[in-house]
C-alpha positions as CSV (number, residue, x, y, z in Angstrom):
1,X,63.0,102.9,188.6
2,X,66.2,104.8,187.8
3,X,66.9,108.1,189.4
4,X,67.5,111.0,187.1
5,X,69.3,114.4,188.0
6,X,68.3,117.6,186.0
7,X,71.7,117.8,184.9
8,X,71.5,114.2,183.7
9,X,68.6,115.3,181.8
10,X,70.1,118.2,180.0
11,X,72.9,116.6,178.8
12,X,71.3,113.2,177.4
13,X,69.2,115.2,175.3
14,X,72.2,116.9,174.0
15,X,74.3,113.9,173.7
16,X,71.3,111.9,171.7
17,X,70.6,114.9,169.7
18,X,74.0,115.4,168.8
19,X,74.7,111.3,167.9
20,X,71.8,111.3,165.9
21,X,73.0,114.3,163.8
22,X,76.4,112.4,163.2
23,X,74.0,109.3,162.1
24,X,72.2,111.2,160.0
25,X,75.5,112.5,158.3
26,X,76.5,109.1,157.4
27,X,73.1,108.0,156.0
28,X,73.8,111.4,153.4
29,X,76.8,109.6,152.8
30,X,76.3,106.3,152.2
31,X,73.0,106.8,150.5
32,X,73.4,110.2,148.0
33,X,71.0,112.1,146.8
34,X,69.8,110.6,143.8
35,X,66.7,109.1,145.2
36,X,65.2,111.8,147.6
37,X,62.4,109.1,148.8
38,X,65.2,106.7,149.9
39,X,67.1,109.0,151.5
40,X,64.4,110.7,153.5
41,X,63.0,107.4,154.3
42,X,66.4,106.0,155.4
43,X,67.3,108.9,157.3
44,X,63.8,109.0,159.4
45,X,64.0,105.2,160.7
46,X,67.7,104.9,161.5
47,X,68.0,108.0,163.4
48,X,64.5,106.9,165.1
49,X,66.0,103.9,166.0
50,X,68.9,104.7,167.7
51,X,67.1,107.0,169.6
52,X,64.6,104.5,170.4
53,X,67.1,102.8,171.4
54,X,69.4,104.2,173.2
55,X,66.6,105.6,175.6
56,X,65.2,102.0,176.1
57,X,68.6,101.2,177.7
58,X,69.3,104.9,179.5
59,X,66.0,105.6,180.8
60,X,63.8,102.2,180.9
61,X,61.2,103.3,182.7
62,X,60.3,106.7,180.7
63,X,57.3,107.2,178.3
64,X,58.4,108.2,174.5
65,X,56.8,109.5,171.4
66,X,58.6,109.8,168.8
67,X,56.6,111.1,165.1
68,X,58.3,108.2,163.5
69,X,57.1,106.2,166.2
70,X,53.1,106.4,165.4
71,X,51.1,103.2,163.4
72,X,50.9,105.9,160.4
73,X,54.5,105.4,159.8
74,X,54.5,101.4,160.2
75,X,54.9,101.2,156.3
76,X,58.2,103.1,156.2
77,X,61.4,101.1,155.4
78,X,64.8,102.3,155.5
79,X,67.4,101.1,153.4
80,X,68.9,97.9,154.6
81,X,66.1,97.1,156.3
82,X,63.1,96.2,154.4
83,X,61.7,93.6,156.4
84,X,61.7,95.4,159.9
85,X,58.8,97.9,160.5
86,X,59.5,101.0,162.9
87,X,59.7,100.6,166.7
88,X,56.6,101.4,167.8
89,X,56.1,104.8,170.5
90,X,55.0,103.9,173.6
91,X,51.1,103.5,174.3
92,X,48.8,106.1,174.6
93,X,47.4,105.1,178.3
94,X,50.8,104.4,179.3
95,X,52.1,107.9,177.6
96,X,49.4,109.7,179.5
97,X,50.3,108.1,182.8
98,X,53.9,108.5,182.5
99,X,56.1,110.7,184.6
100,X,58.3,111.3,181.8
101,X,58.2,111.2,178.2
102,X,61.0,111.6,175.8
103,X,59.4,113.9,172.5
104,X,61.4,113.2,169.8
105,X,62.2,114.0,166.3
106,X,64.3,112.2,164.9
107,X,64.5,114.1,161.8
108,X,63.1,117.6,161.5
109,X,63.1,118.7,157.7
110,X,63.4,115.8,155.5
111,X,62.7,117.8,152.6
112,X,66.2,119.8,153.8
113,X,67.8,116.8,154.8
114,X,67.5,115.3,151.5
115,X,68.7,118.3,149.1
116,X,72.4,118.5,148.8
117,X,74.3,121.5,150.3
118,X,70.9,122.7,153.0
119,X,72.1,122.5,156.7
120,X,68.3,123.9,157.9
121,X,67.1,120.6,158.9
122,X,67.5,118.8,162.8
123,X,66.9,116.5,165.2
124,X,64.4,117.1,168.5
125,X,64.9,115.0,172.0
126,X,62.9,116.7,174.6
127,X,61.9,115.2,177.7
128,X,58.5,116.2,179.0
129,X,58.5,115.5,182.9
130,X,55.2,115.9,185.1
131,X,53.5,118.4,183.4
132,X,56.5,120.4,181.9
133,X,59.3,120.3,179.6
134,X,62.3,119.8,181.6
135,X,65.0,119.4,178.8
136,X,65.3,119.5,175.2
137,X,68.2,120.2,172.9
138,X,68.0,120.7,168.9
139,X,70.8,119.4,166.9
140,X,71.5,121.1,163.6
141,X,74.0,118.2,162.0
142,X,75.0,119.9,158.6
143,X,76.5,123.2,161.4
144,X,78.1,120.8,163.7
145,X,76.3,123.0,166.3
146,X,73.6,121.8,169.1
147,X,71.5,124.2,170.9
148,X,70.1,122.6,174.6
149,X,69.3,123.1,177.6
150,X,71.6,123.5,181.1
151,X,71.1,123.9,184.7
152,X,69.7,127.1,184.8
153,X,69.5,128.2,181.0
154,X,70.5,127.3,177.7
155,X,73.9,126.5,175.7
156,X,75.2,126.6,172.3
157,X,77.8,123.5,172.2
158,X,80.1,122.9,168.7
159,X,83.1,121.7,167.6
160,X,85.3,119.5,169.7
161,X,82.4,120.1,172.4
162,X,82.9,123.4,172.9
163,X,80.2,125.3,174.7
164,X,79.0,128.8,175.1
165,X,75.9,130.2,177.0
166,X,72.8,131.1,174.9
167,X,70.6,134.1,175.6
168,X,68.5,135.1,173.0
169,X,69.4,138.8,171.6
170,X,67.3,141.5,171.7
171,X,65.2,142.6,168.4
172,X,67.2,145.7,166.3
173,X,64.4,148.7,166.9
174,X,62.1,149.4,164.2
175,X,63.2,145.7,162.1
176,X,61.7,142.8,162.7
177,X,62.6,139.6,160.7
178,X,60.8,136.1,160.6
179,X,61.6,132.9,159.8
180,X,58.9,131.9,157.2
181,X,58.6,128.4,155.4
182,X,61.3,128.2,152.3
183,X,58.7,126.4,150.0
184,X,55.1,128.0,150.9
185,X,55.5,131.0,152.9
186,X,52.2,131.4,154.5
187,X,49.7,134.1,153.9
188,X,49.2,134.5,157.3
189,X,52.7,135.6,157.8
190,X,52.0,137.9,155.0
191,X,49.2,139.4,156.2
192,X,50.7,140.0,159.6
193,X,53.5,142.0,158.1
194,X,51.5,144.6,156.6
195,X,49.8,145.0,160.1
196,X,53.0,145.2,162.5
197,X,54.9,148.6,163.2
198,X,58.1,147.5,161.7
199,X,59.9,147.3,158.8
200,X,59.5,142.9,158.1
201,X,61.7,141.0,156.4
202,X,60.4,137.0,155.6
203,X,63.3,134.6,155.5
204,X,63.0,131.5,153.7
205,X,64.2,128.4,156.4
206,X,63.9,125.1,156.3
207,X,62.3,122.7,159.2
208,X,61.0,124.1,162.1
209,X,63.7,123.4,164.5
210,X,65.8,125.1,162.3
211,X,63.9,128.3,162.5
212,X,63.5,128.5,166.1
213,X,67.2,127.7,166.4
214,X,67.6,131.2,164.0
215,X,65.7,133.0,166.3
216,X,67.7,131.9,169.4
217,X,71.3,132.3,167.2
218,X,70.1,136.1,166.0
219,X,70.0,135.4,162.5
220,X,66.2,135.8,162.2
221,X,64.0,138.1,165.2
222,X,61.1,135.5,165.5
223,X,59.0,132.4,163.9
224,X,55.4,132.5,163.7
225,X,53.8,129.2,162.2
226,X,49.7,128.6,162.2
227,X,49.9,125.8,159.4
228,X,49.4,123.0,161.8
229,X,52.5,121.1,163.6
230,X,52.7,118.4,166.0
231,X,54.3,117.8,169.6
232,X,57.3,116.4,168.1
233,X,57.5,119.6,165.9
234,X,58.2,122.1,168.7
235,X,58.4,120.1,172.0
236,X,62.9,120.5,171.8
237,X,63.1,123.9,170.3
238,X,60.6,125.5,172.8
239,X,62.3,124.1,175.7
240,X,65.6,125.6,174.2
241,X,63.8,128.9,173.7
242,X,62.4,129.3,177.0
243,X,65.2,128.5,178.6
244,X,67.5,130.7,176.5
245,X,64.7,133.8,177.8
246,X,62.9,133.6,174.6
247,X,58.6,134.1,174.5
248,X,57.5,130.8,173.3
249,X,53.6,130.3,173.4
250,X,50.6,129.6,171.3
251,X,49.9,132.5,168.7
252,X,47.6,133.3,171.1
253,X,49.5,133.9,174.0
254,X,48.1,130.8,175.7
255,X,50.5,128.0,176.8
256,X,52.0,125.2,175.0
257,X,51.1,122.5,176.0
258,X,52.5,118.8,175.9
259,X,52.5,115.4,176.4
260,X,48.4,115.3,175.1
261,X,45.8,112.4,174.0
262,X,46.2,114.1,170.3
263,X,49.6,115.0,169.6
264,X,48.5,117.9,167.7
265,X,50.1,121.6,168.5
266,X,49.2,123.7,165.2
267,X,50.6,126.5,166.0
268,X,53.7,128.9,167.4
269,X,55.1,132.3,168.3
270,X,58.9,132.3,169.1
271,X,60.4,135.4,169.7
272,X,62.3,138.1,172.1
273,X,59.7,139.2,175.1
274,X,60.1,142.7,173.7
275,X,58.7,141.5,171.0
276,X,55.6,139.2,171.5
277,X,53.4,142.0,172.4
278,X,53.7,143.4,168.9
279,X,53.5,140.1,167.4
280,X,50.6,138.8,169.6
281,X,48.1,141.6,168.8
282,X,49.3,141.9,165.4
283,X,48.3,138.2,165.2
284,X,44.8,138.6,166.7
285,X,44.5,141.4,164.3
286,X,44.8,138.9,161.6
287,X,44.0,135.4,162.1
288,X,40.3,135.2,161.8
289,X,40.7,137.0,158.3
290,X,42.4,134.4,156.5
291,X,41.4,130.7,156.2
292,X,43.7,127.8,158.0
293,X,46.5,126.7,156.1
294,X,47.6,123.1,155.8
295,X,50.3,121.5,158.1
296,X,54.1,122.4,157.5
């Protein structure tokens, strides 16, 4: 079996992240957006399989689950390939048994992805090693920016490869704004506004990734999502936001946790530690007043 450094790590997940956001480009280009099904579709396999890909032939003996990966998505066809099913994730007992496993997204907001002019959609690789995430990065294509994980922290990298350290910023006092979904902003979210001891703003953003990138980037204070998400979902923007100093837990303060039999992680508070206590007991103030929402 290959050896792997840390730093080898970091930056494949960046690189792939990053290659797959230029792919994804090109697949707006040459499909348009006339047909939103096509385009989604198209843009889900071939960024899938490159990444499938290109970590078959970089890392041969790793584990990876990828959510276009799964026998639910074996109908999809992209365009220019209609005879060819999706490479298929790696199997559960072999998953499970793995050292490492590569938790990837190859395309986080495809609603985003497919409406002209939105940049809040992404791509996840995250690399789950021995019982923790070890490396993750979260492109954001239509910025040209890619937020991931370094030897001892986290970076912002853009244009021309240019890179700058990222530290999440602290929360203005008084103010707290979070990242809420653009199409269905959740009553929970509502509900814990009116409870916290702050003046709340809700922004509207896109795909998940995309939010927690706006926490790490200042532009919102924190994301709070109960609406049901999976591994793939999170796995990349929580390693970025915990190494970049942010609180990234359950919204009950227990652990995330990854690399499971069921895939399933429905929920997630991102946010500045000077935060999370507000936001945590704010949360258990609320959560078993509302019913559950459906996945986002």
């Amino acid at each position: 079996m290959a050896e792997h450094t840390a730093a080898d790590d970091h930056a494949r997940a960046a690189e792939l992240a990053a290659a797959a956001g230029r792919l994804l480009l090109g697949v707006r280009d040459e499909a348009g957006f006339a047909d939103a099904r096509v385009l989604k579709d198209t843009g889900d396999l071939r960024s899938h399989e490159y990444l499938m890909a290109a970590l078959a032939e970089r890392c041969p003996g790793d584990a990876v689950l990828s959510e276009e990966g799964r026998a639910s998505a074996a109908g999809k066809r992209s365009r220019g390939d209609a005879d060819r099913a999706p490479t298929g994730n790696t199997g559960d007992a072999d998953r499970l048994a793995a050292d490492r496993v590569w938790i990837v997204d190859p395309l986080d907001g495809t609603r985003e992805f497919s409406e002209e002019g939105r940049p809040d959609w992404a791509v996840h690789v995250a690399l789950w090693a021995k019982g923790d995430l070890a490396a993750g990065a979260v492109a954001l294509p239509a910025r040209d920016v890619t937020l991931h994980t370094v030897a001892g922290g986290a970076a912002v990298s853009g244009p021309g490869a240019e890179r700058s350290p990222l530290r999440v910023p602290d929360p203005a006092p008084g103010r707290l704004r979070i990242a809420v979904s653009r199409t269905r902003p959740p009553e929970f979210v509502r509900a814990l506004a009116d409870v916290l001891d702050a003046e709340v703003e809700l922004v509207p953003i896109g795909s998940a990734g995309a939010k927690i990138s706006a926490v790490l980037l200042g532009e919102v204070d924190a994301y709070v999502h109960a609406g049901g998400q999976y591994e793939w979902d999170s796995a990349a923007p929580a390693a970025v936001a915990v190494a970049a100093g942010a609180h990234a837990s359950r919204v009950d303060g227990s652990p995330l946790v990854y690399n499971r039999p069921d895939p399933m992680l429905p929920d997630i508070l991102v946010c500045h530690p000077l935060s999370a206590s507000m936001l945590l007991t704010g949360i258990r103030d609320v959560r078993d007043a509302l019913p559950a929402e459906r996945p986002r």
